[in-house]
C-alpha positions as CSV (number, residue, x, y, z in Angstrom):
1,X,0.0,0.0,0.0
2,X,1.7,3.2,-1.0
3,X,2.4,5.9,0.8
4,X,1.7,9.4,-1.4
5,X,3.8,12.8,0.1
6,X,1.5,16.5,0.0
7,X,2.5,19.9,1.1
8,X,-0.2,22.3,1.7
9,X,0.5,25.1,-0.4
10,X,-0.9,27.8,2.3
11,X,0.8,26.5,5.4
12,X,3.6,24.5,3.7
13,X,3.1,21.5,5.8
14,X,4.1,18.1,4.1
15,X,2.1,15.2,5.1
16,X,1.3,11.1,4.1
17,X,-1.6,9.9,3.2
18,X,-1.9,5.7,2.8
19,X,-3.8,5.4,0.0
20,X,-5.2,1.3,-0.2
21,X,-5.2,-0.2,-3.9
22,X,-9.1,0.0,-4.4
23,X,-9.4,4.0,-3.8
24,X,-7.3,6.1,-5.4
25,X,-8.6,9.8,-4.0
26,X,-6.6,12.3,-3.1
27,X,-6.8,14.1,0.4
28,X,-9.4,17.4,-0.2
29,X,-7.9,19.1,2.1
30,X,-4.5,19.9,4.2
31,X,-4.4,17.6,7.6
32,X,-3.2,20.4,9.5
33,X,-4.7,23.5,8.2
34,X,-7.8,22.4,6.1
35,X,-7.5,24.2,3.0
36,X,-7.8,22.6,-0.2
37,X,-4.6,23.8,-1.6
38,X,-2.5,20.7,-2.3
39,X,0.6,19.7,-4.2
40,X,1.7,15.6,-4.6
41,X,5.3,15.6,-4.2
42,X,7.8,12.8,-4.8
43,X,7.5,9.9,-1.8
44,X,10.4,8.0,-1.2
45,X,10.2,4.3,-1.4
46,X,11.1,1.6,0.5
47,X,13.4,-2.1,0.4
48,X,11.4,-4.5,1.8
49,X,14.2,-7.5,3.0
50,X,12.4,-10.3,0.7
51,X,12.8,-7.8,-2.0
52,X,16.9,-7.8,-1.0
53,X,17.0,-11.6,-1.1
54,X,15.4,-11.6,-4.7
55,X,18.3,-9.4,-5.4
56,X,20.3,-11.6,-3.8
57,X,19.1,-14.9,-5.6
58,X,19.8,-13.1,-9.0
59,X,23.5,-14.2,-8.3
60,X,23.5,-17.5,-7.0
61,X,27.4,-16.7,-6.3
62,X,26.7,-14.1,-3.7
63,X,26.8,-16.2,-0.6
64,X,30.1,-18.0,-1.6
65,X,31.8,-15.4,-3.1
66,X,31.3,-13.5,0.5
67,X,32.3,-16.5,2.4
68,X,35.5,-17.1,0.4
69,X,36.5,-13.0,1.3
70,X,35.5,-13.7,5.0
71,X,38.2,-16.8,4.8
72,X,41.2,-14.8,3.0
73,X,40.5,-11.9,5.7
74,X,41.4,-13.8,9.4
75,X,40.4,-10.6,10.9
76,X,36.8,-10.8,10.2
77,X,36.5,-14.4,12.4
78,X,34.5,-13.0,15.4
79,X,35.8,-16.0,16.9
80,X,39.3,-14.7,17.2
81,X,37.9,-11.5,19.1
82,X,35.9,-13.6,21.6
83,X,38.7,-16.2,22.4
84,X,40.7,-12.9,23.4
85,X,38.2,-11.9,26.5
86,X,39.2,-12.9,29.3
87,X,36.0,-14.2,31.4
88,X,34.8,-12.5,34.6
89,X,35.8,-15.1,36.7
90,X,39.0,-15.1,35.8
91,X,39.7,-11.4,36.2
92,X,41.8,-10.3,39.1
93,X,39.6,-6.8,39.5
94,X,36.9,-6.9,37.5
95,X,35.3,-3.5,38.8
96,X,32.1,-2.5,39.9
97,X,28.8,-4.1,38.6
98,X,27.3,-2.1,35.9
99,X,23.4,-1.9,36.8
100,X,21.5,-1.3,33.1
């Protein structure tokens, strides 16, 4: 269901309105001021993440071709950062507790 962009041409406020795929009318009047002076601008549109993985399918090489780069590049294990930590319990002054 798109999304259409107006700015009231008296009080220049911009505003959505959802429009549904049966109706197609446009707003009579400005949401905040109530005049009827109205101009459609250009709405921005958005990714959905099923949309990415259709993307992401049109090169069946993607997911391999990252993994290979995450192999050459032993910096990128997160493994190697984690094994580095030294544990709580192990710690000769671990500080205060943080309380989130």
């Amino acid at each position: 269901m798109p999304l259409h962009t107006y700015q009231c041409d008296d009080c220049h406020a911009v505003f959505e309105v959802l429009v549904r795929p049966p109706r197609r009318a446009e707003p009579a009047e400005c949401a905040f001021c109530g005049r009827p002076n109205l101009t459609k601008k250009l709405s921005a549109f958005a990714v959905t993440h099923s949309e990415l993985d259709a993307i992401r399918a049109l090169d069946p090489m993607y997911k391999r071709m990252v993994e290979d780069q995450m192999a050459r590049t032993p910096e990128a294990e997160p493994m190697r950062h984690l094994n580095r930590l030294t544990p709580f319990n192990a710690a000769s002054d671990p500080g205060d507790p943080i309380d989130f």
